[in-house]
N, C-alpha and C positions, 0 to 999 in steps of 0.2 A: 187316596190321592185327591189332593182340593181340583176343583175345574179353575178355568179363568174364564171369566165373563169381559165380551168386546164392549165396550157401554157405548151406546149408543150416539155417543159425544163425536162420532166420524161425520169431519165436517170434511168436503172433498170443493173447492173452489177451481171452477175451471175459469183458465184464463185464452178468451177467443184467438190472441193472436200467438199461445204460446202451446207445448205440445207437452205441457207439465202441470198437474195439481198440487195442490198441498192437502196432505191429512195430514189431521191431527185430531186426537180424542185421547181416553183417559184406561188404563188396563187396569180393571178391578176383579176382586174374585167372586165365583159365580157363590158361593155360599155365605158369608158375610158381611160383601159388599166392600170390604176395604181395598186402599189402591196398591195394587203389585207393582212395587218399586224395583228398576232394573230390570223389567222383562224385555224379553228379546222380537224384535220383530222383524218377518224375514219376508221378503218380498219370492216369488215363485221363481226361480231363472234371474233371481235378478239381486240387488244390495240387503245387508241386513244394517240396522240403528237397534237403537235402548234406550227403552224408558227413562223418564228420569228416576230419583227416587221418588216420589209421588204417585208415578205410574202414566206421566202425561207426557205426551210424542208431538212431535210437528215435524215432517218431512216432504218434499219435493219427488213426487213421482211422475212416471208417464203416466199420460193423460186417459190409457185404455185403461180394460178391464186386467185386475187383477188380481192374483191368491194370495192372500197374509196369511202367514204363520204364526202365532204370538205362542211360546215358550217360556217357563221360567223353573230354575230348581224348587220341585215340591207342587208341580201344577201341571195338570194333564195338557196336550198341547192342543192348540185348536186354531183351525185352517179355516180360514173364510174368505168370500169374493167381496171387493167392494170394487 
């Protein structure tokens, strides 16, 4: 089973007078580097979105800490804080 690699492309913009960020970065796979198109990403207790095909995100979260989940058929799953 392939791993997914988060790439490092987690840009998190906080905004002073608002209680929300935006991510966005790029899901690639940890063995070949190419981008996992349509993977799933799932916020902990909270909304999930999808990649594009390309494997690039941009979403509106709370502004705390929190657990992403990025899944996709054929890719081990992998839980991280940002």
């Amino acid at each position: 089973m392939k791993k997914i690699l988060f790439l490092p492309l987690l840009f998190a913009t906080l905004f002073a007078m608002s209680q929300t960020r935006t991510l966005s970065g790029k899901i690639i796979s940890a063995t070949d580097q190419r981008a996992v198109g349509m993977a799933s990403l799932t916020i902990k207790n909270g909304k999930s979105f999808i990649a594009n095909d390309s494997g690039y995100f941009h979403v509106e979260v709370p502004a705390r800490e929190l657990s992403l989940t990025v899944s996709s058929i054929g890719f081990a799953r992998k839980e991280i804080t940002v």
